[in-house]
N, C-alpha and C positions, 0 to 999 in steps of 0.2 A: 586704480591700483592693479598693475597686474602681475601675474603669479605665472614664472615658465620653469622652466628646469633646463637639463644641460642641451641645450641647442644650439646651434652656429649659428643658427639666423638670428638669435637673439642679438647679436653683436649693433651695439647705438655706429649710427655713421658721424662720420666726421669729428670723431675726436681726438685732440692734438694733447690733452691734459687731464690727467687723472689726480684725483686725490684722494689718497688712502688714509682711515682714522684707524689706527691702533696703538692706543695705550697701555700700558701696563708693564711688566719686567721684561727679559730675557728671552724665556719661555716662551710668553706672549707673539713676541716678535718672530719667531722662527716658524712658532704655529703658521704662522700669516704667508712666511716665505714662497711656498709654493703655489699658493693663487696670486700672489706677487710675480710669477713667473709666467704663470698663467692670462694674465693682463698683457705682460710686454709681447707674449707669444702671437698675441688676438689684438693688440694694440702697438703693433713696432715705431709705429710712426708719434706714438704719446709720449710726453715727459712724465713721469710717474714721480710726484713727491708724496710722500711717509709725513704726514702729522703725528710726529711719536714723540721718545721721552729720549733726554741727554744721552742716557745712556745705548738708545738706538744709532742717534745720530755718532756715537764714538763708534759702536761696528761698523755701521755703513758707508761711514765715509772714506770715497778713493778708492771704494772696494766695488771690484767689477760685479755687478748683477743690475735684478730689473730694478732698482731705485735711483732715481738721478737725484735727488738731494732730502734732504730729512729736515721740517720746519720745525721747529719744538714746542709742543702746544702749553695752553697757558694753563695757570692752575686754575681748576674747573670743575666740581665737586660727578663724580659719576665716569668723568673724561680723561683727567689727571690730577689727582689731587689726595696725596699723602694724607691728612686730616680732613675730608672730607667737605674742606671749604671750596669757595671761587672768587677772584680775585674777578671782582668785574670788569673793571674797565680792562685790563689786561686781556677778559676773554673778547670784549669789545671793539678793542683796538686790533686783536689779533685777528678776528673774524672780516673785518673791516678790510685788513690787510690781503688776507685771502680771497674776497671778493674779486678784489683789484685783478687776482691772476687770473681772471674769466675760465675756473675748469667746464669741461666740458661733459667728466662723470665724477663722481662722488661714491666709493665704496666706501660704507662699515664695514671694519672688520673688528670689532670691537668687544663686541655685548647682545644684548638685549633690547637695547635700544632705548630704554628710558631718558636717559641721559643724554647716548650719543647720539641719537635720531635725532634732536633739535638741534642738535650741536652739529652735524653733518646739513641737515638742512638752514643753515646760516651762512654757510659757505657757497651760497646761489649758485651753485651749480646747475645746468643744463638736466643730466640726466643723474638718479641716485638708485643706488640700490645698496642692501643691507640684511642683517633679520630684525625680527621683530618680535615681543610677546605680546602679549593679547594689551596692552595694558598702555604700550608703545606708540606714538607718532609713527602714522605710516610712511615709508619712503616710495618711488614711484615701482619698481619691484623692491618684493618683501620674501625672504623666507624666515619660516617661522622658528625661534629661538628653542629650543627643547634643550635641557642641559644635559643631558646623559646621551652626546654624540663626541666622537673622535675630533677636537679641532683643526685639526688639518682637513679632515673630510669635510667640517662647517663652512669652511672657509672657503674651501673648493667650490662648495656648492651655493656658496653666498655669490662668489664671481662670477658661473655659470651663468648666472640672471644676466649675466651683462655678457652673453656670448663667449664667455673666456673660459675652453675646453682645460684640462688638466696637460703638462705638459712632465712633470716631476710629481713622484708621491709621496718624498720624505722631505725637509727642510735640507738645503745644501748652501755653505759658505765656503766664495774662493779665499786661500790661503795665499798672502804672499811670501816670495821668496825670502823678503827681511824676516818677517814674522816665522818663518820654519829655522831660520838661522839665528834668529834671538829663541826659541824652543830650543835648540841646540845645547847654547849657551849657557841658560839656566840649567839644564839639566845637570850639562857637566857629564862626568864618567857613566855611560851605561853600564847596565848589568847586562845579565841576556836577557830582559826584556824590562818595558817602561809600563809602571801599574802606577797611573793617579787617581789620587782617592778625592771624594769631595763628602765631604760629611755634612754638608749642610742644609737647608730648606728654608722657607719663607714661613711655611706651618710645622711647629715645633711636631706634631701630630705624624709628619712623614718622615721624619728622622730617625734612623736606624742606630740602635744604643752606640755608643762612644767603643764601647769595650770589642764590640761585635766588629768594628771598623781595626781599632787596634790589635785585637785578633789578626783579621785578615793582611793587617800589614805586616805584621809579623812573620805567617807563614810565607806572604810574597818575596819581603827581601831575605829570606834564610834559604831559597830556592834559587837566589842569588840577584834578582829582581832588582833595580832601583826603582825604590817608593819615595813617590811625593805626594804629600797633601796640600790642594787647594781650597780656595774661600777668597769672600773679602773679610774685611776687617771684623766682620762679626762674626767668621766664621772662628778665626785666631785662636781663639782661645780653645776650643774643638780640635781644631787642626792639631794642636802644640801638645794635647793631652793624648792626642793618637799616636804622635809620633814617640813621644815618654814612654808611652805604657806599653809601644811595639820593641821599644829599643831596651827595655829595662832588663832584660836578659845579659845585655854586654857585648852579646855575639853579633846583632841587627844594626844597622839604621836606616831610620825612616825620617826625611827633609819635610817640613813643614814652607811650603811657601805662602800661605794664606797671609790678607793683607800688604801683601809683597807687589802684589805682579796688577799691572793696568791691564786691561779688557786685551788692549791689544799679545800683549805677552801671554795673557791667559791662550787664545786664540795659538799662538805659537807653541805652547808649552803642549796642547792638547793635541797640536796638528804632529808633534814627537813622541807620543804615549801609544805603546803598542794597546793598552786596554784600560778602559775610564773604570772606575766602580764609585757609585753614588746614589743619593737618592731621587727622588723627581723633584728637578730641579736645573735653572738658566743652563749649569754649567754641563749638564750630562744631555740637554737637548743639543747644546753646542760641540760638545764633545762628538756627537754622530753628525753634525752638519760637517764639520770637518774631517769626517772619512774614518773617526777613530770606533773602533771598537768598545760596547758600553756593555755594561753590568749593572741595571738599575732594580734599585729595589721599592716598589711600589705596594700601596694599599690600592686595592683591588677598583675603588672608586675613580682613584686618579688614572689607572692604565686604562680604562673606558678614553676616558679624554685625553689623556697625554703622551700614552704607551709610545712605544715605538713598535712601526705598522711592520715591519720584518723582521726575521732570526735569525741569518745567515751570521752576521756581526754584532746584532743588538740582540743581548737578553733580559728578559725579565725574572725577577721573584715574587711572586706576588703574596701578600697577605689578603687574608678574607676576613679579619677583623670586620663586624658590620654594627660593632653595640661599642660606647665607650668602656674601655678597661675598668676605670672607676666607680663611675655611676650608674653603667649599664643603658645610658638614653641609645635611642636609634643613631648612629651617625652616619647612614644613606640621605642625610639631606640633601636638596635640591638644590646648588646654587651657591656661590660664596655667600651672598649676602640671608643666607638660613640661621635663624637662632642655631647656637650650639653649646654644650655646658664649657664648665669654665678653665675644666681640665686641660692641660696639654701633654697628657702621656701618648708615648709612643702609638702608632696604627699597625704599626709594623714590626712589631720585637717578635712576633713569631717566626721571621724568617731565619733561618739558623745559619753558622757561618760557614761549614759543611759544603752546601748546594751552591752560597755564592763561590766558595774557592773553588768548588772542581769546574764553575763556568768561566773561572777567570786563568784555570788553566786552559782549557779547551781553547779561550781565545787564543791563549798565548801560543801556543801548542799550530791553532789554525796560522797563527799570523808566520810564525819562522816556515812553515813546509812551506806558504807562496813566497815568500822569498827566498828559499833555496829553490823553487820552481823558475 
């Protein structure tokens, strides 16, 4: 097993086919993106397929970047797998399948390795590389899994092992012209400026109060702003009470699109928003891969991992919350998979609505002088 860092000479020769494991949501996938870049950069000559989830394979497809096609992996308990099961023969058949394409490297980009380390190593690959915890299936280079690192930086430095220098250092998605002109669309009438809000999160834990959102949409569209709120279907019911309780004066409104819009329109509606504001979450990583300006409001644990690495158009709020509201346990734990109480109140209700509106004007404020520039 050997162990290198960012060298060039690390680069395997003669490889025509790469395969990439990362599961997970949104977020997940975008983390990934730039050592995705970084592969095609140091490997031009490789097909690069994405062992990811439906909803990868819906961004990535026909859209120019370094993925040529998205397999969809099977349910797989640790790999992809909603309830925690695995559908065997499904991983069987699927593994089997991938045999077949003879890759020639094998990056995790996944985890830890428990899981996806046997599950990358089933896919007989030539050459693998990944991280690992102590605990993990080694792959042929390993770097070591430590959970309190920037993922993008992880990931960088997962592909390094396999000679593939950094070539981008934030996550970027090309937009196409349909999809800017279906953003149009939906929008409908501007104001002087496009503020989407996303209220949503996967841990109820990161979610910034309802009221604190309808707040801020409030003063956006009385500034004369069009506000819209996104989500999927679960965010809906969220979305609908922000836009109620910003509108409820008479004078406002604020459009709820949640539920409404497919990935692809989402990607459009964001690639037309002069300033995203949300919490850590799919749609506010996506919101900056597409060029938009963001306002995320983060518990101080997730912007170690998920921040966004410049200020110029992405800012942060961060809470320092480090003890649950409730019960007062630690919640610095190590890792999703960390006991934790049972509570889901807010991580983040100390950040006040104040600091996010005067960063959601400064955007606004940055975005109109460049284009009267």
């Amino acid at each position: 097993m050997r162990r290198t860092g960012l060298q060039e000479d690390a680069r395997f020769t003669g490889v025509l086919k790469i395969a990439v494991l990362r599961g997970g949501g949104l977020g997940d996938l975008l983390f990934a993106m730039p050592a995705l870049d970084a592969l095609a950069e140091s490997y031009p000559e490789a097909e690069i397929v994405l062992l990811g989830t439906p909803l990868h394979q819906r961004l990535l497809d026909q859209r120019p970047g370094p993925v040529s096609r998205v397999e969809v992996l099977p349910t797989t308990a640790g790999v992809h797998s909603a309830d925690g099961s695995t559908d065997e023969e499904g991983t069987r058949s699927f593994l089997e399948r991938m045999r077949s394409e003879g890759f020639d490297l094998a990056c995790q980009l996944h985890g830890g390795g428990r899981n996806s380390n046997p599950f990358l190593l089933g896919l007989g690959a030539k050459h693998t590389v990944g991280t690992a915890t102590p605990d993990a299936e080694p792959l042929e280079r390993v770097l070591p899994y430590v959970y309190y690192q920037h993922e993008v930086v992880r990931w960088l430095e997962t592909v390094a092992l396999a000679g593939a220098l950094p070539v981008v250092g934030e996550p970027r998605v090309v937009v196409s012209r349909a999809e800017r002109a279906r953003g149009r669309s939906l929008l409908g009438r501007r104001g002087s400026g496009v503020v989407v809000i996303h209220p949503g999160a996967t841990d109820p834990r990161r979610r910034w109060p309802t009221e604190r959102f309808a707040e801020l949409a409030r003063r956006a569209a009385a500034r004369g702003n069009t506000v819209v709120c996104v989500g999927d279907a679960g965010d809906a019911p969220l979305a609908d009470r922000i836009a109620r309780q910003a509108a409820a004066d008479g004078r406002t409104e604020v459009v709820s699109l949640a539920g409404k819009l497919s990935l692809s329109d989402l990607v459009g509606v964001l690639s037309r928003a002069d300033v995203f504001v949300g919490n850590d979450s799919g749609p506010r990583h996506l919101a900056q891969a597409v060029g938009t300006s963001t306002v995320g409001i983060y518990w101080v644990g997730n912007v170690i991992n998920g921040g966004p690495l410049s200020r110029a158009t992405q800012r942060v709020h961060l809470s320092w919350t480090t003890r649950c509201p409730v019960c007062d346990r630690d919640v610095t734990q190590v890792g999703w998979t960390a006991e934790r109480c049972e509570h889901d109140d807010s991580f983040v209700a100390e950040v006040g609505v104040d600091e996010v509106d005067a960063d959601v004007e400064a955007l606004l404020s940055a975005r109109t002088l460049r284009s009267v520039a």
